[in-house]
mmCIF file of the N, C-alpha and C atoms, coordinates in Angstrom:
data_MODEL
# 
_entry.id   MODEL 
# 
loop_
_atom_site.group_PDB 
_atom_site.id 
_atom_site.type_symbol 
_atom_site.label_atom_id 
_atom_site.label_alt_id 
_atom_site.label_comp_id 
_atom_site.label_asym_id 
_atom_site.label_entity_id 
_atom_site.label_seq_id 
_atom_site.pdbx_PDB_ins_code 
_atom_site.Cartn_x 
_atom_site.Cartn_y 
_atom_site.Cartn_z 
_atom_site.occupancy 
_atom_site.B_iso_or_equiv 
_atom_site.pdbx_formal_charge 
_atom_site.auth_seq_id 
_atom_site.auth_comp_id 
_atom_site.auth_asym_id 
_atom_site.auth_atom_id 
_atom_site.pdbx_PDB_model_num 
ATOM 1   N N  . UNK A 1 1  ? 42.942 -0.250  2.091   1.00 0.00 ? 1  UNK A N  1 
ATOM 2   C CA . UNK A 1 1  ? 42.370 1.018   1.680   1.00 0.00 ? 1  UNK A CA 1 
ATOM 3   C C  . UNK A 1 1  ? 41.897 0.962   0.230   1.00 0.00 ? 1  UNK A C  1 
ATOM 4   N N  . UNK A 1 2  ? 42.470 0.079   -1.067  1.00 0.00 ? 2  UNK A N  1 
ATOM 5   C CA . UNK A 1 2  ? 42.434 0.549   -1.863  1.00 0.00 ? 2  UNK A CA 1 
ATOM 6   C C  . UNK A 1 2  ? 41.075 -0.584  -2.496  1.00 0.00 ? 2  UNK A C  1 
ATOM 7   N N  . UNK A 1 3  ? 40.712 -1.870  -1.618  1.00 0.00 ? 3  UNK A N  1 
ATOM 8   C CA . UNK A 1 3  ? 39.902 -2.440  -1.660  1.00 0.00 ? 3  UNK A CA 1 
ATOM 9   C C  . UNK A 1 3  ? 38.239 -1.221  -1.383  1.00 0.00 ? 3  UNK A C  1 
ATOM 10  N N  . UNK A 1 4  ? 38.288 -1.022  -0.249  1.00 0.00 ? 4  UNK A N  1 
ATOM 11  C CA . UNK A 1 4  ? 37.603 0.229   0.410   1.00 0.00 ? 4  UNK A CA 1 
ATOM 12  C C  . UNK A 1 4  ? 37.017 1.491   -0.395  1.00 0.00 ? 4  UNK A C  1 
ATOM 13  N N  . UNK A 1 5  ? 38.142 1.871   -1.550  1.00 0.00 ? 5  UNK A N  1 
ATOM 14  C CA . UNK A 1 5  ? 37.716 2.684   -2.515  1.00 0.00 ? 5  UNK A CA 1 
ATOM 15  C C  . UNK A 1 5  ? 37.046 2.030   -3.690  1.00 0.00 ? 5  UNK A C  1 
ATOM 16  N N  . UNK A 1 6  ? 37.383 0.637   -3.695  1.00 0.00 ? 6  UNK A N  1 
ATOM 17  C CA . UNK A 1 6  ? 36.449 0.376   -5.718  1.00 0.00 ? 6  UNK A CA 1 
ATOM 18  C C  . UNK A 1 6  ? 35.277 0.033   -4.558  1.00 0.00 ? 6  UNK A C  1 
ATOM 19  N N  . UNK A 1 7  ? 35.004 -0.240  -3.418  1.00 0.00 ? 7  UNK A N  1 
ATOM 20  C CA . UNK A 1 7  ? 33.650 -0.835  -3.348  1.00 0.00 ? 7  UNK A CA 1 
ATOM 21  C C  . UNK A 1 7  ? 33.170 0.423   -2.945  1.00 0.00 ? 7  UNK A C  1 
ATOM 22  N N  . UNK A 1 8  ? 33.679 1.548   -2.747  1.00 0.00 ? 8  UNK A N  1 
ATOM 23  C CA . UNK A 1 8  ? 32.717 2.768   -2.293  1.00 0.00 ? 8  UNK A CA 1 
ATOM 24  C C  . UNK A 1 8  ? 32.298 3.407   -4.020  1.00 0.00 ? 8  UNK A C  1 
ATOM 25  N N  . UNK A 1 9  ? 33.353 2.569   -4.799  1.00 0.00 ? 9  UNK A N  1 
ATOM 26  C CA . UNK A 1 9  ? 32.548 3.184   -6.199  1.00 0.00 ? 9  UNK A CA 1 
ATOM 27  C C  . UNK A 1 9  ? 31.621 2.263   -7.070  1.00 0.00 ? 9  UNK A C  1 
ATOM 28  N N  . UNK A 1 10 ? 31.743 1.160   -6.271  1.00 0.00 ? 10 UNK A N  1 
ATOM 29  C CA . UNK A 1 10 ? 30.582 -0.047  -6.727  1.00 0.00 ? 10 UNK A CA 1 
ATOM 30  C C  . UNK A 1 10 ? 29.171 0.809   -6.519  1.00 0.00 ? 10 UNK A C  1 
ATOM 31  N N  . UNK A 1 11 ? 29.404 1.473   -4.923  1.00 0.00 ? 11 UNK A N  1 
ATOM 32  C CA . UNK A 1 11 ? 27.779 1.576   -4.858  1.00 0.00 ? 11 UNK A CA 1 
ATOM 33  C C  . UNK A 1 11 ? 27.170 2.882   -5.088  1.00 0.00 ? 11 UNK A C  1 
ATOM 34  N N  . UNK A 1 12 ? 25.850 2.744   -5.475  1.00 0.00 ? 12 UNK A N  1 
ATOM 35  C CA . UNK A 1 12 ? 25.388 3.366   -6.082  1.00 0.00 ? 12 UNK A CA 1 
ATOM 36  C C  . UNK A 1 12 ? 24.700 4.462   -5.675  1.00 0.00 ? 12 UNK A C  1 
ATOM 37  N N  . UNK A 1 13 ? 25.294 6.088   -6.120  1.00 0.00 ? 13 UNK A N  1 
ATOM 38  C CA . UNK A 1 13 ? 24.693 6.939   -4.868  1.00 0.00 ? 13 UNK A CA 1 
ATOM 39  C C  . UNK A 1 13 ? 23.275 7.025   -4.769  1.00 0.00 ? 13 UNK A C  1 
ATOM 40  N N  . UNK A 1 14 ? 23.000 7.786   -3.857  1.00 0.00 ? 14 UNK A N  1 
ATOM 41  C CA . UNK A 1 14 ? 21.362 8.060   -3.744  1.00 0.00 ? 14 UNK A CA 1 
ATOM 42  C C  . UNK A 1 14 ? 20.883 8.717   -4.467  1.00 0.00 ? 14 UNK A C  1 
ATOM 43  N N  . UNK A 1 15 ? 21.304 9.577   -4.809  1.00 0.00 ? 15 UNK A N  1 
ATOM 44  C CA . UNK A 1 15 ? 20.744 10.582  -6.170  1.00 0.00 ? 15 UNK A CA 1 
ATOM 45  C C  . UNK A 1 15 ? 20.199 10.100  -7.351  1.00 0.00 ? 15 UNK A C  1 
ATOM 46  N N  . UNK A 1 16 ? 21.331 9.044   -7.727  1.00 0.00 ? 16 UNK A N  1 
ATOM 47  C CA . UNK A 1 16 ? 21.063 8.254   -8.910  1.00 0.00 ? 16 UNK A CA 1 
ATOM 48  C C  . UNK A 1 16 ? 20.169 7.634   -8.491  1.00 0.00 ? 16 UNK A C  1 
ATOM 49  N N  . UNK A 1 17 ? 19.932 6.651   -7.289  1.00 0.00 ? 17 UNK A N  1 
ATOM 50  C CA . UNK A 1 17 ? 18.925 5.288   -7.153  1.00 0.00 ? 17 UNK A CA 1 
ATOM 51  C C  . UNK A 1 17 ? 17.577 6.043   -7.288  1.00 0.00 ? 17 UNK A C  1 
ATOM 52  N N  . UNK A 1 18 ? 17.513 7.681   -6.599  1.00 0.00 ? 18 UNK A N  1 
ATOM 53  C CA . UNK A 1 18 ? 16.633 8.251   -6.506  1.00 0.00 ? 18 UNK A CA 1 
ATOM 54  C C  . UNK A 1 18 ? 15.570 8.486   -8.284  1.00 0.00 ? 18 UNK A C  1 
ATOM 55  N N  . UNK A 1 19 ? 16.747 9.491   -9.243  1.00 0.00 ? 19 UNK A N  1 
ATOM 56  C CA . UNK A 1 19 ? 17.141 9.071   -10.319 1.00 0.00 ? 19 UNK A CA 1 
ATOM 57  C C  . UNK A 1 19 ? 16.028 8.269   -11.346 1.00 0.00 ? 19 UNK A C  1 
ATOM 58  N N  . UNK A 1 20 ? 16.776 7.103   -10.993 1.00 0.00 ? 20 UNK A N  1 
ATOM 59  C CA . UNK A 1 20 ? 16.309 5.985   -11.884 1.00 0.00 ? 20 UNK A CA 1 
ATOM 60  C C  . UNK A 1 20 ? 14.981 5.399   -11.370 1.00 0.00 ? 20 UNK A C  1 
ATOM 61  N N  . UNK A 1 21 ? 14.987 5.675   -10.265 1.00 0.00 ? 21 UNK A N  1 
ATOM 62  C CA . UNK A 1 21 ? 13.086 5.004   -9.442  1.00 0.00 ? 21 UNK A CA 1 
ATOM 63  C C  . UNK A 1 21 ? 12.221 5.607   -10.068 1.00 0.00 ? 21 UNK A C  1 
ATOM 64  N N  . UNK A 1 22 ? 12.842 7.420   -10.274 1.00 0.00 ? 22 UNK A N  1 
ATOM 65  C CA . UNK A 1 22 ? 11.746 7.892   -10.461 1.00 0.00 ? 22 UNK A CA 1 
ATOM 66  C C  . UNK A 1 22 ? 11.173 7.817   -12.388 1.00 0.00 ? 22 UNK A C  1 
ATOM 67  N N  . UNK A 1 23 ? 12.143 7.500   -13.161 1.00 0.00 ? 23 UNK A N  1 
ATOM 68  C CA . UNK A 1 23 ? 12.637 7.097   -14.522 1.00 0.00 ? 23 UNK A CA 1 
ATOM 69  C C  . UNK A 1 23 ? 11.389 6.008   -14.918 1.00 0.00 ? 23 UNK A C  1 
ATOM 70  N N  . UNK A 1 24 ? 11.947 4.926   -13.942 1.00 0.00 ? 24 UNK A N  1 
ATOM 71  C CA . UNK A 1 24 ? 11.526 3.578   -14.175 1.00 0.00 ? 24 UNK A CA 1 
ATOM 72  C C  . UNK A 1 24 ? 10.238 3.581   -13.350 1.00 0.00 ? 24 UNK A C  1 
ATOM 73  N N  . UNK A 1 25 ? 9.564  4.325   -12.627 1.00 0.00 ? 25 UNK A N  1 
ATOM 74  C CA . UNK A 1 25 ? 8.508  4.425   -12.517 1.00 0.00 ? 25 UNK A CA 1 
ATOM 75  C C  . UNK A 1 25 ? 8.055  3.567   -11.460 1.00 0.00 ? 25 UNK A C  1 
ATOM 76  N N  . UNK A 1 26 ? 9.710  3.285   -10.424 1.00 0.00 ? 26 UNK A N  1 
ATOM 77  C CA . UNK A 1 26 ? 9.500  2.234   -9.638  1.00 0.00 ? 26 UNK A CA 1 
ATOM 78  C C  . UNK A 1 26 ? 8.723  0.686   -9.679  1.00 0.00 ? 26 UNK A C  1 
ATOM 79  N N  . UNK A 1 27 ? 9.213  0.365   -10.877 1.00 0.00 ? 27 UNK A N  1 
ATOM 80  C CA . UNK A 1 27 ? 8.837  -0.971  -11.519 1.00 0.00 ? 27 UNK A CA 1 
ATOM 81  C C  . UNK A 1 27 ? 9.928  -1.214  -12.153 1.00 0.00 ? 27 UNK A C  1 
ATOM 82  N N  . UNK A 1 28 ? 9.785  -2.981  -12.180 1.00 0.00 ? 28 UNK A N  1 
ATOM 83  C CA . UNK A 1 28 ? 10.806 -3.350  -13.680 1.00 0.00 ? 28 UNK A CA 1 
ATOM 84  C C  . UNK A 1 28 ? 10.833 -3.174  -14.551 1.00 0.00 ? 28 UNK A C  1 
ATOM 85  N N  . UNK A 1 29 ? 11.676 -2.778  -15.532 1.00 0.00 ? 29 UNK A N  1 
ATOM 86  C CA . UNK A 1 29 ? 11.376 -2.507  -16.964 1.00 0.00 ? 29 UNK A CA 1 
ATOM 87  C C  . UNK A 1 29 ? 11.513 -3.700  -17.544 1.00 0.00 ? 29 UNK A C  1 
ATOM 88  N N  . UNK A 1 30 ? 11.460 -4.916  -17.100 1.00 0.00 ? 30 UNK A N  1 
ATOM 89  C CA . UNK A 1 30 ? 11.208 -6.121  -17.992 1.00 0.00 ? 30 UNK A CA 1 
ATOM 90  C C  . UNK A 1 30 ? 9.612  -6.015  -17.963 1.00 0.00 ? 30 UNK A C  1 
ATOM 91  N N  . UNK A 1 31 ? 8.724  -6.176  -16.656 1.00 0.00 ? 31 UNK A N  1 
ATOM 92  C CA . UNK A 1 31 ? 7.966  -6.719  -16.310 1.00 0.00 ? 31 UNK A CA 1 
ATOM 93  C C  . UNK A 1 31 ? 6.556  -6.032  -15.552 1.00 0.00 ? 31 UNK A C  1 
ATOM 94  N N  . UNK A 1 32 ? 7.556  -5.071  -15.084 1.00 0.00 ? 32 UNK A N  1 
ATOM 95  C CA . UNK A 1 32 ? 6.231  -3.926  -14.777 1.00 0.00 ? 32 UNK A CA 1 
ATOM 96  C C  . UNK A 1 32 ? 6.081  -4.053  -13.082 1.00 0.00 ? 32 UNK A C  1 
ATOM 97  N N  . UNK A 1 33 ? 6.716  -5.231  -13.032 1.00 0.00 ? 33 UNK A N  1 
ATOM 98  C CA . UNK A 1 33 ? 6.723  -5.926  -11.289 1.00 0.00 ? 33 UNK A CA 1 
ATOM 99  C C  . UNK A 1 33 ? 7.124  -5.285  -10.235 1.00 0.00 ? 33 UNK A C  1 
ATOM 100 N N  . UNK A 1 34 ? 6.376  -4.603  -9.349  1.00 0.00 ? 34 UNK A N  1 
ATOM 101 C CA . UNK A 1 34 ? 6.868  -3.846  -8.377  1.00 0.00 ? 34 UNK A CA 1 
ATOM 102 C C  . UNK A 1 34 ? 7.376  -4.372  -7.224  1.00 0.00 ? 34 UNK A C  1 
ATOM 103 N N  . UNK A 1 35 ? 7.270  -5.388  -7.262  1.00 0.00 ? 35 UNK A N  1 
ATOM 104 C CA . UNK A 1 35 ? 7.534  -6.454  -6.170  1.00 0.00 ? 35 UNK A CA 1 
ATOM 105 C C  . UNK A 1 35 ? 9.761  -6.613  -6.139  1.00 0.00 ? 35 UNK A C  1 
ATOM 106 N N  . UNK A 1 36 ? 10.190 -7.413  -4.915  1.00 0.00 ? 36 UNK A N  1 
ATOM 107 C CA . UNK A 1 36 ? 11.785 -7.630  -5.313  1.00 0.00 ? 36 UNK A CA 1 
ATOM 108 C C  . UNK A 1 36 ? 12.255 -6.639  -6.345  1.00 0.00 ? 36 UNK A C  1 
ATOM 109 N N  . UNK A 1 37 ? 12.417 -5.793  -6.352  1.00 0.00 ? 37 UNK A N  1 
ATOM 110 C CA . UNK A 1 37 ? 12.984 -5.180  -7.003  1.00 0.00 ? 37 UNK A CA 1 
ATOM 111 C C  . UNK A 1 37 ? 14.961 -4.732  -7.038  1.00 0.00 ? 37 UNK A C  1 
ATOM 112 N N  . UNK A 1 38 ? 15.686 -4.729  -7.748  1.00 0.00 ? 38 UNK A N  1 
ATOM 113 C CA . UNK A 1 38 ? 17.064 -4.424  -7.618  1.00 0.00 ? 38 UNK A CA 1 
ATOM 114 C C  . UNK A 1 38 ? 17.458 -3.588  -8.627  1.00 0.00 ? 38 UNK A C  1 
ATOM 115 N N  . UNK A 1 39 ? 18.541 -2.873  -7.812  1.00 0.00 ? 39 UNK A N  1 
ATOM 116 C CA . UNK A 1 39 ? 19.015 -1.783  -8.832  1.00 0.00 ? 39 UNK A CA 1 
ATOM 117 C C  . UNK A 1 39 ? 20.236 -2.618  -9.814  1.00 0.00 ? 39 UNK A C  1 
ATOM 118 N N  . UNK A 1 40 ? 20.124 -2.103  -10.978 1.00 0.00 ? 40 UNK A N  1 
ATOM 119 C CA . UNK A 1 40 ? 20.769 -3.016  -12.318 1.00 0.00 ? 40 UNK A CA 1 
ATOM 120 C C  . UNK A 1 40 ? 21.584 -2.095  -12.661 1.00 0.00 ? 40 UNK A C  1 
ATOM 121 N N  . UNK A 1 41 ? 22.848 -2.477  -12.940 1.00 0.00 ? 41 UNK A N  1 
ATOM 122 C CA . UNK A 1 41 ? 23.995 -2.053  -13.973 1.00 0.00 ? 41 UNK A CA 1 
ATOM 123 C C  . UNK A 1 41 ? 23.684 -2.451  -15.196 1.00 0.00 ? 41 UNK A C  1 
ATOM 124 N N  . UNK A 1 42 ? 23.595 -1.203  -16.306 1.00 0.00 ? 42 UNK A N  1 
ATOM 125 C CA . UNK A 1 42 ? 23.025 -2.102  -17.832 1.00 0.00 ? 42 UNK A CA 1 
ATOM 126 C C  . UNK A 1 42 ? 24.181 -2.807  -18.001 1.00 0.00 ? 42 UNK A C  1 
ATOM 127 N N  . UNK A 1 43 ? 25.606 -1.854  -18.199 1.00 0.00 ? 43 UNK A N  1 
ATOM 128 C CA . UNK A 1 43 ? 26.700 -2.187  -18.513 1.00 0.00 ? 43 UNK A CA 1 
ATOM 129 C C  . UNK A 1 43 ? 27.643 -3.288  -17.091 1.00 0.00 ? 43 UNK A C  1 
ATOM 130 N N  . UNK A 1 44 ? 27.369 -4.064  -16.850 1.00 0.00 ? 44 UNK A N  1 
ATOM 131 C CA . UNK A 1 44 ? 28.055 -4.851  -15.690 1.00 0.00 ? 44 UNK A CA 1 
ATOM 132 C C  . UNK A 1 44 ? 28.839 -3.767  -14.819 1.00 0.00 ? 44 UNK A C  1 
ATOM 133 N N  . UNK A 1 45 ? 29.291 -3.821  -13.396 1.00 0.00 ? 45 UNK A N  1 
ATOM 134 C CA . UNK A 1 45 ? 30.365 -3.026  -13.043 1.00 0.00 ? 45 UNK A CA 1 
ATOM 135 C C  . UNK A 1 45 ? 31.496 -4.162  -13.166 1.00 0.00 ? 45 UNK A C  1 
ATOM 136 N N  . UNK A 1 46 ? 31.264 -5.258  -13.219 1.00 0.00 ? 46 UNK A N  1 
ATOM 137 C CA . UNK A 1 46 ? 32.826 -6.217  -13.090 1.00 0.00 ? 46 UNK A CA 1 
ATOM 138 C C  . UNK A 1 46 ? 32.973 -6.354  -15.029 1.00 0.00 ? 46 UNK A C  1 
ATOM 139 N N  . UNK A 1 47 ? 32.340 -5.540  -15.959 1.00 0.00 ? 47 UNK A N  1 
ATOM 140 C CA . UNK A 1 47 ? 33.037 -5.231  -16.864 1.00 0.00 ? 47 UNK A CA 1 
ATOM 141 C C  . UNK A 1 47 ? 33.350 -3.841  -17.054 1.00 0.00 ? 47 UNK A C  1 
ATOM 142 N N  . UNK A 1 48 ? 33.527 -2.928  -16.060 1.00 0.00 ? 48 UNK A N  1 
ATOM 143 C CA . UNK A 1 48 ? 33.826 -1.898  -16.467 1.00 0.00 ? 48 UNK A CA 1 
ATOM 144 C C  . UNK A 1 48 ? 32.529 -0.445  -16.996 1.00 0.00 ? 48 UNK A C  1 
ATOM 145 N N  . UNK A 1 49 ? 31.151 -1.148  -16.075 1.00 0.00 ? 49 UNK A N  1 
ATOM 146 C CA . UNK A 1 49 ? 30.360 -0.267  -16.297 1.00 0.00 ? 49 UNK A CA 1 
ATOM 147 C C  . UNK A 1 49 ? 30.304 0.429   -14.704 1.00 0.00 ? 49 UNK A C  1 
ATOM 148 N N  . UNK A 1 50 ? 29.813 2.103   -14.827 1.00 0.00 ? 50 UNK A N  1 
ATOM 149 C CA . UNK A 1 50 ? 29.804 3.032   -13.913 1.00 0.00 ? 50 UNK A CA 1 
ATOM 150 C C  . UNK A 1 50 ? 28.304 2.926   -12.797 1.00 0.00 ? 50 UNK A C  1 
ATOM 151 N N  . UNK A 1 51 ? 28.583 3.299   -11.720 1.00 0.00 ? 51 UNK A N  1 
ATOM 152 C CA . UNK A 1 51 ? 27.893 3.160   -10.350 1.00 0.00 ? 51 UNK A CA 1 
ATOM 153 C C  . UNK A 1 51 ? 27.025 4.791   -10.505 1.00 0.00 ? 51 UNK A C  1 
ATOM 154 N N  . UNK A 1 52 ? 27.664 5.447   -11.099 1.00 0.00 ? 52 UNK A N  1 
ATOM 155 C CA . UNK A 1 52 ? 27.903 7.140   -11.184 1.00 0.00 ? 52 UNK A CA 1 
ATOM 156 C C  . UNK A 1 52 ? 26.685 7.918   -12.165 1.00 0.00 ? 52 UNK A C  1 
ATOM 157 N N  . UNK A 1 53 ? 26.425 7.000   -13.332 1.00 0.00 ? 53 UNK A N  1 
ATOM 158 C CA . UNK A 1 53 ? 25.901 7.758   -14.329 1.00 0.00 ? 53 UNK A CA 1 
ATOM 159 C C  . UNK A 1 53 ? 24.273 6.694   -13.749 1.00 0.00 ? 53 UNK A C  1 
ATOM 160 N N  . UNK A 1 54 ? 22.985 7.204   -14.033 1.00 0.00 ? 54 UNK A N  1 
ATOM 161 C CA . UNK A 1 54 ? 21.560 6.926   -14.094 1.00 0.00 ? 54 UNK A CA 1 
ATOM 162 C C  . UNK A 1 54 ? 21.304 6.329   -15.581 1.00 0.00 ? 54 UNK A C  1 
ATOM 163 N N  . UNK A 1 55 ? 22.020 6.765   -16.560 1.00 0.00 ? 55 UNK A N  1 
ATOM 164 C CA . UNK A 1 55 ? 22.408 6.050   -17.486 1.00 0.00 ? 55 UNK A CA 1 
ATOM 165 C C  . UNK A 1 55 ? 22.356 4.284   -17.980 1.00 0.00 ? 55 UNK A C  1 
ATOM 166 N N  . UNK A 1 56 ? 23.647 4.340   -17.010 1.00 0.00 ? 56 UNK A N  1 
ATOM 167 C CA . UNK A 1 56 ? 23.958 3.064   -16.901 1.00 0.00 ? 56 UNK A CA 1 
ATOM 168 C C  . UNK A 1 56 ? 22.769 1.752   -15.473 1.00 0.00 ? 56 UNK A C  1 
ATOM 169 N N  . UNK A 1 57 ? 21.876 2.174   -15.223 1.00 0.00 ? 57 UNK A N  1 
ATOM 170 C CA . UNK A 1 57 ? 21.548 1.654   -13.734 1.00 0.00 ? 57 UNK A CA 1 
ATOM 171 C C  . UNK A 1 57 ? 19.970 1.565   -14.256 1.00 0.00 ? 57 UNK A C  1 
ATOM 172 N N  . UNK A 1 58 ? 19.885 0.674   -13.945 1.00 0.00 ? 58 UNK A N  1 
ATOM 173 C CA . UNK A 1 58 ? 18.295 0.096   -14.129 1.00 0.00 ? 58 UNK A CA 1 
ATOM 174 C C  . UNK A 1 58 ? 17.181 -0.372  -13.256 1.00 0.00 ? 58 UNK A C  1 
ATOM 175 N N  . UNK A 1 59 ? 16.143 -0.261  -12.901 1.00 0.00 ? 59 UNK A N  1 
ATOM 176 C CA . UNK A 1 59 ? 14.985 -0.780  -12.194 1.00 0.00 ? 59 UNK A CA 1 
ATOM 177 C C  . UNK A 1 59 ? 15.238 -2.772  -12.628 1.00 0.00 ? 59 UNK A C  1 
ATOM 178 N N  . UNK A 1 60 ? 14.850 -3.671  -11.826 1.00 0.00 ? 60 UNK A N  1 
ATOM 179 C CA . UNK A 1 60 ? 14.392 -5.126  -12.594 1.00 0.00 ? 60 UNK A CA 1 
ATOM 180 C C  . UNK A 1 60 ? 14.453 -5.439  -11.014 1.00 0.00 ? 60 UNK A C  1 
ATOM 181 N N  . UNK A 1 61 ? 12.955 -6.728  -11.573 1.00 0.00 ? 61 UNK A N  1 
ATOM 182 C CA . UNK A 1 61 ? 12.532 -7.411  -10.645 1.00 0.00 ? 61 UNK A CA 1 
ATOM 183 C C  . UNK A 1 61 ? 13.824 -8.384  -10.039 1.00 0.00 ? 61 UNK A C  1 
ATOM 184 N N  . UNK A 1 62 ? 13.851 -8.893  -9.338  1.00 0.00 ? 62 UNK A N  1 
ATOM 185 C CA . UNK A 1 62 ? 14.645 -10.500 -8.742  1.00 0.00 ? 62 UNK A CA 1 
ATOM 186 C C  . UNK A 1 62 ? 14.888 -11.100 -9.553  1.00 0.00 ? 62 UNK A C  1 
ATOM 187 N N  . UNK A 1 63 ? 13.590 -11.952 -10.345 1.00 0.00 ? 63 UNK A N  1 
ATOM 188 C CA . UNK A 1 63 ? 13.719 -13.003 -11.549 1.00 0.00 ? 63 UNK A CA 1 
ATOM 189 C C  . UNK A 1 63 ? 14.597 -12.198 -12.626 1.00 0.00 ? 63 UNK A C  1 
ATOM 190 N N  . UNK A 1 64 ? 14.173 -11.218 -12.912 1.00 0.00 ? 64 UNK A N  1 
ATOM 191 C CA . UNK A 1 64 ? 14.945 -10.714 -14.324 1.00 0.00 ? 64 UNK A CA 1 
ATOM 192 C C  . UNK A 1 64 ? 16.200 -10.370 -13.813 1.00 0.00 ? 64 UNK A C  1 
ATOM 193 N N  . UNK A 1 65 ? 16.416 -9.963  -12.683 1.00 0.00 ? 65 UNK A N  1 
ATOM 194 C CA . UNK A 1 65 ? 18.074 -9.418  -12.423 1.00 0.00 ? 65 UNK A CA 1 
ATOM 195 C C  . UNK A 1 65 ? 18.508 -10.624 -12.293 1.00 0.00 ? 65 UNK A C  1 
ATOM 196 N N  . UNK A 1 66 ? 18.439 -11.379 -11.552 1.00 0.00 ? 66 UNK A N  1 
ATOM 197 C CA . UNK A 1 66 ? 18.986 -12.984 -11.532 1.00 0.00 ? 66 UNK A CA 1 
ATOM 198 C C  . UNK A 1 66 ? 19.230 -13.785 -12.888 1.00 0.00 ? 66 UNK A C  1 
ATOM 199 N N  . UNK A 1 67 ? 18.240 -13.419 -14.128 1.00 0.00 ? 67 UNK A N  1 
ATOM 200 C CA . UNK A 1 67 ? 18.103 -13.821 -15.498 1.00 0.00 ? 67 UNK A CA 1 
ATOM 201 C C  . UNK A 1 67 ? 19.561 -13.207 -16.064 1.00 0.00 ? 67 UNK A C  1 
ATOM 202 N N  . UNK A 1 68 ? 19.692 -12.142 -15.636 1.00 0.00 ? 68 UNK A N  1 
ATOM 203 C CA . UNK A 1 68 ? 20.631 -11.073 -16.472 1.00 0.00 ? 68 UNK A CA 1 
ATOM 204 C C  . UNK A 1 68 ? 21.779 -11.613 -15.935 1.00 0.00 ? 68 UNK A C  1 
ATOM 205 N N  . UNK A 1 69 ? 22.051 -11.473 -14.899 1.00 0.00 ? 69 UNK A N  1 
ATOM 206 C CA . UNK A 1 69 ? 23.804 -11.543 -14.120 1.00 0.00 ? 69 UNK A CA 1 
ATOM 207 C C  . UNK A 1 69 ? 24.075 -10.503 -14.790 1.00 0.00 ? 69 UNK A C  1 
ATOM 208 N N  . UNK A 1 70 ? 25.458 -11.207 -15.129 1.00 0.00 ? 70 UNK A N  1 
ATOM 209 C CA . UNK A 1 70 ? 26.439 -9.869  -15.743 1.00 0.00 ? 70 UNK A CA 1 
ATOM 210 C C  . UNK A 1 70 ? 26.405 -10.002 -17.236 1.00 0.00 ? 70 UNK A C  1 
ATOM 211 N N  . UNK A 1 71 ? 25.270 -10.438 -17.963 1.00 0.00 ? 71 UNK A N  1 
ATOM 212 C CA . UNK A 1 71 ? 25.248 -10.581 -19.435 1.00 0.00 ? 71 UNK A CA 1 
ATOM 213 C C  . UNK A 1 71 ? 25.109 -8.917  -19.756 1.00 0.00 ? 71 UNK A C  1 
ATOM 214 N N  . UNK A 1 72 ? 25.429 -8.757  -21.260 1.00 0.00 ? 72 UNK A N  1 
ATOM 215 C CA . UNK A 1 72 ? 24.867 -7.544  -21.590 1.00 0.00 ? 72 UNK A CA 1 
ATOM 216 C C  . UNK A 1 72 ? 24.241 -7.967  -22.626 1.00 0.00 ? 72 UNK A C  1 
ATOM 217 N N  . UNK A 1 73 ? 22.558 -7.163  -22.418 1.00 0.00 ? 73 UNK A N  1 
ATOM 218 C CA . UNK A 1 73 ? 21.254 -7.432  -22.780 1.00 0.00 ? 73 UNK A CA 1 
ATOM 219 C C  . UNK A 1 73 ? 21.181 -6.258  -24.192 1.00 0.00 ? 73 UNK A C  1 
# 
């Protein structure tokens, strides 16, 4: 159960994804690339950054989310 709860707070609600698409203009903010796109934690979640706030959650292409991992940029 208690596995069950951090991954229901890993992900990221719809509101927010909604949120931040509309923020980021449905592009990367590295690159402008509308293409592969993934939703980004600025702040990592495996360091302790939130699923919760639009804040924290970013537009980026494949290449740049793959570039990033869990660095903080």
């Amino acid at each position: 159960m208690e596995q069950q709860i951090i991954e229901q707070r890993r992900i990221i609600p719809s509101h927010i994804k909604l949120a931040v698409w509309k923020r980021d203009g449905g592009a990367c903010i590295q690159c402008g690339s509308k293409q592969n796109l993934h939703f980004d934690h600025v702040l990592p979640y495996s360091k302790g950054g939130t699923s919760n706030s639009e804040e924290n959650i970013q537009l980026l292409c494949m290449k740049h989310n793959i570039q990033k991992g869990a660095k903080l940029l």
